[in-house]
N, C-alpha and C positions, 0 to 999 in steps of 0.2 A: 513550567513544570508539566510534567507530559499526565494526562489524566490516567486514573489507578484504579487497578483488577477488581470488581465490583461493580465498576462506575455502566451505568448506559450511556453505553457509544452516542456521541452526537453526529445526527442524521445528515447527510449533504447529499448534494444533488451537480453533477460535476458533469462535464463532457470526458468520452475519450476519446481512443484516438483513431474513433472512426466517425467523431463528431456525433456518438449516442449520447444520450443522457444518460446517468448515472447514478443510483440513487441506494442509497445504504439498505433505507428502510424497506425495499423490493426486495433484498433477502431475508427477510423476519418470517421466522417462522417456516422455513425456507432449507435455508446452509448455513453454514457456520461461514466468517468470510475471516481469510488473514487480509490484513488490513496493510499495504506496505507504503513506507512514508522513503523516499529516498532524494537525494539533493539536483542533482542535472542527470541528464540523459546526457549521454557520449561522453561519458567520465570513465577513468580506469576501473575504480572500485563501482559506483555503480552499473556500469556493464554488463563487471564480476558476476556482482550479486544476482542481476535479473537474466543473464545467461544460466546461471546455475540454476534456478526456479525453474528456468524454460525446459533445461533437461532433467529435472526430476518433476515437472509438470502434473502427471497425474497425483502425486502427494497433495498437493496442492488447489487444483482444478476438479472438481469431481462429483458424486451425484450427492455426498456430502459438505461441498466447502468452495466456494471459491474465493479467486487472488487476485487483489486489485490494489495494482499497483500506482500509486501516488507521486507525482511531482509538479512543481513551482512554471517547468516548461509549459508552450502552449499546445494545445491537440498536433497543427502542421508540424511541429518539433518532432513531439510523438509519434506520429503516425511515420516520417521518415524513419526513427529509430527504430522502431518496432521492424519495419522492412527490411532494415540493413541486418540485424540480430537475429529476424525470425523468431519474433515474441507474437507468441499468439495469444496470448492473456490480456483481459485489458490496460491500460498505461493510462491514467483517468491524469487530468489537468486540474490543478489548483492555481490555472495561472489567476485569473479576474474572477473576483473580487483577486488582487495576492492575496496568497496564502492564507484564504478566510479558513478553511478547513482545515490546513495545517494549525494557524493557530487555535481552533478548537479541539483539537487532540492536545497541544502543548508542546507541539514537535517543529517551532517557526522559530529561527534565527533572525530575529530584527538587523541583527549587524550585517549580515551575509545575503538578507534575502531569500533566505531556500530554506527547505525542510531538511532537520537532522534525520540520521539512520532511524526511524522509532517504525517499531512494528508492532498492531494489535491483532489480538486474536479475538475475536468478537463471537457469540455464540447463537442459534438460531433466536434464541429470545431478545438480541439484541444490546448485550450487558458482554464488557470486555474480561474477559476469562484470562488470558496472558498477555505479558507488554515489555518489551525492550527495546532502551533508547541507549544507540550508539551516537558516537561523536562522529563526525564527518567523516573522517580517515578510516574509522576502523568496523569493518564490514561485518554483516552478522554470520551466523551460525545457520543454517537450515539446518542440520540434527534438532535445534534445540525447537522448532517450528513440529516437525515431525511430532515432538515430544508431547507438545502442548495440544497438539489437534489429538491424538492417540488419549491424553486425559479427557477429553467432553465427552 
């Protein structure tokens, strides 16, 4: 069960996919960050998803909010994908420990291996403000992302 609007966000520390550290709690106080939890890199729908991000980019990236984006891949996964896509945002690894981060949001498919669709919205103080978990297949909305950063 994916943790609920209220909750403070649990802090990790993750590479991306330029092999940085990455760490939650470095925006406290900070940005607001969307938090994006997504299944494989070089999938239809997530492509979709983080293509779409990429061309509405400043919603997203900015001197209020940044978008860090989450998957089960390892960094060299990443960093190919991000090259081929022209994703300039971070694409952060939950590969080792698996899925320890995924499963402290509540977004980890034991059967599958990978993170379902779940995206938070977490606020400079570090407490998750919006949260939607999609199923594998069915891709989210950025409107509804727009929506939620516009309410903090």
């Amino acid at each position: 069960m994916a943790i609920e609007v209220g909750t403070k966000a649990p802090d990790f520390e993750l590479k991306d996919n330029h092999g940085r550290t990455v760490k939650l709690s470095d925006f406290r106080g900070e940005k607001n960050v969307v938090l994006l939890f997504y299944p494989f890199a070089f999938t239809g729908v997530c492509t979709g998803e983080l293509c779409a991000l990429r061309d509405e980019l400043p919603k997203f990236e900015n001197d209020d909010t940044q978008l860090l984006a989450v998957s089960n891949d390892s960094i060299h996964t990443l960093r190919v994908f991000a090259e081929q896509e022209g994703l300039e945002y971070p694409l952060v690894s939950d590969f080792w420990p698996h899925g320890e981060t995924s499963r402290a949001y509540g977004v980890f498919d034991e059967e599958k291996g990978c993170a379902v669709r779940g995206t938070f919205i977490i606020d400079k103080e570090g407490v998750v403000r919006w949260t939607v978990v999609n199923g594998l297949p069915d891709a989210r909305d950025l409107n509804d992302y727009v929506k939620a950063l516009d309410a903090l």
